[in-house]
N, C-alpha and C positions, 0 to 999 in steps of 0.2 A: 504494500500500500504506500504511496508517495506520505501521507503523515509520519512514518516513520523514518522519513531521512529527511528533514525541513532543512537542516544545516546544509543542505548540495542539492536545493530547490534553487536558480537560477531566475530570480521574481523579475528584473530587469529586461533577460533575455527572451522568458517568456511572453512579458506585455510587448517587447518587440516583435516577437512572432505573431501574436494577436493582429496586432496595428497592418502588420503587412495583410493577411487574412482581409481584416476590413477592407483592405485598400483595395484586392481585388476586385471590390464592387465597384461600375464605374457610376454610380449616383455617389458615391461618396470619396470628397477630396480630402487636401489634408488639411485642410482646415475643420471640417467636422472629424475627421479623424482626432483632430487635436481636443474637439471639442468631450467625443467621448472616450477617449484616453484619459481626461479628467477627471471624466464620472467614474471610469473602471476603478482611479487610485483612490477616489475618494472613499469609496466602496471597500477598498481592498485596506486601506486606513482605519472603518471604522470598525472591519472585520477582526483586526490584529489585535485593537485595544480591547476587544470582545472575548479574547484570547485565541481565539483559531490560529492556526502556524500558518505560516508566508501559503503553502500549498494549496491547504484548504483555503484559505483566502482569497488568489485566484481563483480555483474553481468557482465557489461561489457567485463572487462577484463578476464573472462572465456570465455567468446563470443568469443573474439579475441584469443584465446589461441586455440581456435576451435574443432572441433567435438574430443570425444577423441578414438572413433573406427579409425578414420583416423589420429589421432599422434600416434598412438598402431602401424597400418599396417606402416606406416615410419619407424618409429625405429626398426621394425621386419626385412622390409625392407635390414636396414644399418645392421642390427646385425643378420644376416638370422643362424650364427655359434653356437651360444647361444642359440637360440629358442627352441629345443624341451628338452635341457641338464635344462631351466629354466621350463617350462611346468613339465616337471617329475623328477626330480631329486632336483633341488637345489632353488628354486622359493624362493626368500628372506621374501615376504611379509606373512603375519601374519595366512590368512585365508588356503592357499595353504591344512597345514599336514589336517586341520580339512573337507576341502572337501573330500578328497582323502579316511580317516577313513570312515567318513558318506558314500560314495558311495562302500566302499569295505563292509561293514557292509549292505548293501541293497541286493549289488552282492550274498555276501555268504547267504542270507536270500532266497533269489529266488533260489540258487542254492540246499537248504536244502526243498525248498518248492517243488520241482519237485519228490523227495525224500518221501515226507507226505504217498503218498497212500500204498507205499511198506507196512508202519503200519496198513494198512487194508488189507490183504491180497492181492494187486493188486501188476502186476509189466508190465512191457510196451511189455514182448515178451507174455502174453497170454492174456490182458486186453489193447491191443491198442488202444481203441476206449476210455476208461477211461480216457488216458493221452491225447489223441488227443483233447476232447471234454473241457480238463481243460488247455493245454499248455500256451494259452496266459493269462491265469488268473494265474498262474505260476509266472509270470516274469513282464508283463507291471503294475501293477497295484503298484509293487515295483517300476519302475521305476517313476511312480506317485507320491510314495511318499516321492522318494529323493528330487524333486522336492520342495513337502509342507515343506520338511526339509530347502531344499536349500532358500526359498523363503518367509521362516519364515510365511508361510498362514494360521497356528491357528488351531483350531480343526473343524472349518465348511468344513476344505479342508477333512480334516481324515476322518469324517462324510459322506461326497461326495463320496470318495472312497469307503469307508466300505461296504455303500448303493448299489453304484451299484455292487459290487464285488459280494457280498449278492444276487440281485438278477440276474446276472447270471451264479452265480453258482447254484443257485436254478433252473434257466432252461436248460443251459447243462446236468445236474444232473440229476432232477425229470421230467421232459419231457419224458412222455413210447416212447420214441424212439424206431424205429422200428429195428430187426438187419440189413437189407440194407436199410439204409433212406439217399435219396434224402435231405430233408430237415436237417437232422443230419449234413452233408457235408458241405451243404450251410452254415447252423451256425458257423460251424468251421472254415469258412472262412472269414465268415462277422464281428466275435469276435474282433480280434484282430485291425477293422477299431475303434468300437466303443472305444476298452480300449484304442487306441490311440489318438483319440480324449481327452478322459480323461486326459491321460499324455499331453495334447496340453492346456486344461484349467489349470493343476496345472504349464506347464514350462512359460506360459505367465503370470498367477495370477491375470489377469484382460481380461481373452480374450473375455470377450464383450462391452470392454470399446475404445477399440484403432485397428484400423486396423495395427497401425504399428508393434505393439505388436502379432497380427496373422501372420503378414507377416516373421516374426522375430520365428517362428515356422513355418513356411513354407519353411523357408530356413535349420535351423535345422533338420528337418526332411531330407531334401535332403543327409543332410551331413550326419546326423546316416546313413541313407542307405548306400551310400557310404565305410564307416569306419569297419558297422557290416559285409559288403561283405569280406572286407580285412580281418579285423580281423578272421571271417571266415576261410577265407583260410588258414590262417598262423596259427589261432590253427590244423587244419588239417594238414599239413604238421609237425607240433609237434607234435601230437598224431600218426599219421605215425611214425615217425622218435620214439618216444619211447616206441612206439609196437616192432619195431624192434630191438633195442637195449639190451630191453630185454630178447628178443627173442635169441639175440645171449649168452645169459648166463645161457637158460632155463629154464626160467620163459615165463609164455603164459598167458596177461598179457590183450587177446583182448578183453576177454568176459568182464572185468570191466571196459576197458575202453570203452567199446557200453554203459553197464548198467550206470554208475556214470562216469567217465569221460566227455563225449563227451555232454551227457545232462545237465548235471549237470554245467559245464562249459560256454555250450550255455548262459542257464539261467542266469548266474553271467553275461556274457558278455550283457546281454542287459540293466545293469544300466552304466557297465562301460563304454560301449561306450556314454551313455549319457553324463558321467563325463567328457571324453574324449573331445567331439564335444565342451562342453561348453566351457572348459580349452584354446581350441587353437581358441576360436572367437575373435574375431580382429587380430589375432599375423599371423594370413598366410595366401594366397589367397582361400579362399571358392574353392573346386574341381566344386559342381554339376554346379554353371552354365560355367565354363571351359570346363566341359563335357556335357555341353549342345549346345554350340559355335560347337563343333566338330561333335557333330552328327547327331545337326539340318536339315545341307545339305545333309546327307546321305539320312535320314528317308526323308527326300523330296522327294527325287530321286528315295525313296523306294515305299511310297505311290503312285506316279504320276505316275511310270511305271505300277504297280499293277493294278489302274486304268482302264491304256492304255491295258493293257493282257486283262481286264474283259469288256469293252466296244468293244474291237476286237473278243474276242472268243464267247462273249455273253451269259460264264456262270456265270452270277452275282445272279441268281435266283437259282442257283444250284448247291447250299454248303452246305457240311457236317460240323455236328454237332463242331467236330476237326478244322474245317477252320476258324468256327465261332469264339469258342474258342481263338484260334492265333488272328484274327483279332481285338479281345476284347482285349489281352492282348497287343497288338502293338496300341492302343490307350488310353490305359491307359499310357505308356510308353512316347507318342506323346506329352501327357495332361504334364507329368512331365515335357520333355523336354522346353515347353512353360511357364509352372509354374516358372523354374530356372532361364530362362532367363529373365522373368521378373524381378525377385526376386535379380536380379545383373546388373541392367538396372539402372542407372541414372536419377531421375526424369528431372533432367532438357536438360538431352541431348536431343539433335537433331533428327530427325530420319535417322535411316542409311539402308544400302543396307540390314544388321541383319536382322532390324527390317521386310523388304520387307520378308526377306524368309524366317521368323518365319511367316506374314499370310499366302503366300502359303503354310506352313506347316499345318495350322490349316484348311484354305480352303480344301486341300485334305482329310484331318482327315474326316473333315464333311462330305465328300463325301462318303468315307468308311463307314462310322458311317451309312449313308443313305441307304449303299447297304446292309451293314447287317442287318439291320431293316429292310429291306423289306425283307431280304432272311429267317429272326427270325418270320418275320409275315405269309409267306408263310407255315412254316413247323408249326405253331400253327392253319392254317385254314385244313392245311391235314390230322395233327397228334394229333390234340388237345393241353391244355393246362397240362405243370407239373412244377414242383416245380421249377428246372432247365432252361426253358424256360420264366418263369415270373419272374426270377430274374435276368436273361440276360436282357428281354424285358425293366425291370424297369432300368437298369443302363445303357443298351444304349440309352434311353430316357434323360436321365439324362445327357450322355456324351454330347448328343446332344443341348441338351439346355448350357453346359457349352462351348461345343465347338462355337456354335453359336456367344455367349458374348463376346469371346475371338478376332473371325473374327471381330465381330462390333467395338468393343473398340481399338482392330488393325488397323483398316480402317481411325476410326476417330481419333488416335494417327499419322498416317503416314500424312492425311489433315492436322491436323489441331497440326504441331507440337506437342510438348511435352505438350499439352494444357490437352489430353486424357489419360496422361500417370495414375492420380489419381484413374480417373475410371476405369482403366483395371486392377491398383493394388487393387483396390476396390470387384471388380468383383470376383476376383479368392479368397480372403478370404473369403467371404460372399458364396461362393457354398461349401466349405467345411462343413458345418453344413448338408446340403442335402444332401450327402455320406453318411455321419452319421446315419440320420433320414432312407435313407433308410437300411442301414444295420441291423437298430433296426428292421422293419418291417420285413427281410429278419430272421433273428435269432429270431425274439418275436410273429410276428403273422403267417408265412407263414409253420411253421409245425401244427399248429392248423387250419388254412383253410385246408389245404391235409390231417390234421389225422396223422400227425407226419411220413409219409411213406416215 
């Protein structure tokens, strides 16, 4: 126990380590640093004359000085004019230039890596299916490793990544994929769950040790989404606006901007906006579950009429492959919105009228979830089984059991107060690894059961 060696307690070195800690926030300079550096000693002063040893003293008066994600959102709060001019411009504290280089040096490495195959003869207008089959190996596996950079994880993280990178670019790759395959598609799509999983183990550095640490990538991930849609845009509106400018001086400027421009850019933008998400955590309100408040009661109101159509016209058994599709993707969408709200829930609140129409949210999901599984099992007894079909069958299986959890631990968090709220945040970290697991089966066994077709 640290009370037992108070004599070679280091109280100095420690409030120094503290102060740096704080500074990592960029809502807070050093002048509030200074400010609550005063409070700590004051604290840590009245604690001494109280008797406690230097140690206990510290602890404590950290304790009381309180969480520092919640003194960051305060002072971001009072200083809301400052915040984004200290995030990218002028951030005082020490670490700021050297994140900023490390993640622009990832950016321009993903964006040079999209780049590699032109050196084998490939280029994206006659060898689409080459960049398609590599794109998120391109970019996330970078984003990985600003990650092992930022997080100081050693070479067993490098090792990690190299390995899997290795092997699937060895199955994108070398897989005789067929020229129309089924199964080629699916992989392309299931890629980018598994290399983000990846970047989930190197942004937490212990994501099998701590739920809160998952839950803390569950919420980041909301927000890359989010940030990369923006940014998005607003590169596109650039790239717009200086095709055209060009244009008016007679330079025609679109074909490199399609070729290197817009790809190229992409790819840089998927570490940056990492950089990004990380930089402004504490300092401003999280959006996704803000936008998850607002459009909670929509999608209710969407599902529940839905429903009400398919139980009055009675074609719940008699959906196209397209309906199917949408339906999959408006529950995947359902699952996020559930996801965020939890994930900006209060352990210790109360339950509220939210809480009520976040289950009926999930209750109708499940219903959905129910009708398309029977309308997916019906067109596999008439039409047989294909690649496409067994991997819808498997993730609404899946939805199903997540959605399930969600309704139960919902139920028993509205009973039985804030009592359930550990196990619903419990719940939803722990299915993300099943996503995973089946995407691997989806990309690694499911073109070898079909013959790669």
């Amino acid at each position: 126990m640290m009370s037992s060696s108070p004599n070679h307690f280091d109280l100095e070195q420690s409030i120094a380590q503290w102060r740096q800690f704080v500074l990592r926030r960029s809502a807070i300079l050093n002048d509030d640093a200074d400010e609550l550096e005063s409070h700590l000693r004051d604290q840590i002063d009245a604690l001494l004359k109280a008797g406690l040893h230097t140690d206990e003293a510290f602890l404590v008066a950290t304790k009381r000085i309180g969480n520092i994600e919640a003194v960051s959102q305060q002072f971001a709060e009072v200083h809301t004019g400052r915040l984004w001019r200290n995030l990218v411009l002028s951030q005082p504290h020490t670490n700021w230039f050297n994140d900023v280089l490390v993640a622009l040096c990832f950016a321009i490495a993903a964006a040079l890596l999209f780049q590699i195959p032109r050196l084998f003869g490939f280029n994206p207008e006659q060898h689409e299916w080459v960049y398609a089959r590599n794109i998120s190996l391109f970019c996330l596996p970078l984003l990985a490793g600003y990650w092992v950079v930022q997080r100081q994880l050693g070479t067993r993280a490098w090792w990690l990544i190299l390995g899997t990178v290795a092997l699937f670019a060895v199955t994108m790759n070398a897989y005789p994929w067929q020229p129309i395959s089924d199964t080629g598609d699916l992989a392309v799509l299931h890629l980018p769950i598994i290399l983000w999983f990846l970047v989930g183990i190197m942004y937490t550095g212990n994501w099998w040790q701590t739920d809160a640490r998952r839950m803390d990538f569950i919420r980041f991930s909301g927000e890359y989404a989010i940030y990369f849609v923006l940014i998005a845009i607003g590169g596109a509106v650039l790239t717009a606006m200086t095709i055209g400018l060009f244009s008016f001086i007679g330079f025609d400027i679109e074909i490199f901007a399609q070729q290197w421009l817009i790809p190229s850019g992409a790819m840089g933008a998927v570490v940056i906006v990492g950089w990004l998400v990380e930089a402004k955590k504490g300092t401003v309100e999280n959006m996704a579950p803000v936008l998850a408040r607002i459009f909670t009661p929509l999608f209710t109101l969407l599902l529940v009429s839905f429903l009400a159509v398919l139980l009055i016209s009675g074609r719940a058994f008699d959906m196209q492959r397209e309906v199917l599709i949408g339906l999959d993707a408006m529950l995947i969408i359902v699952l996020g919105l559930v996801l965020y709200a939890v994930s900006s829930r209060e352990p210790t609140q109360a339950p509220s009228l939210f809480d009520t129409l976040q289950l009926l949210l999930v209750l109708a999901a499940l219903c959905v979830d129910v009708v398309a599984l029977s309308a997916m099992s019906d067109r596999i007894f008439a039409m047989g089984i294909t690649p496409n079909r067994l991997a819808a069958l498997g993730e609404n299986l899946i939805l199903l059991v997540s959605l399930s959890g969600y309704a139960w631990y919902y139920w028993g968090l509205i009973r039985a107060n804030h009592a359930g709220f550990a196990k619903l945040e419990r719940w939803q970290t722990r299915m993300v690894p099943v996503y995973v697991v089946w995407a691997a089966v989806v990309v690694l066994l499911l073109p070898i059961l079909f013959r790669f077709t």
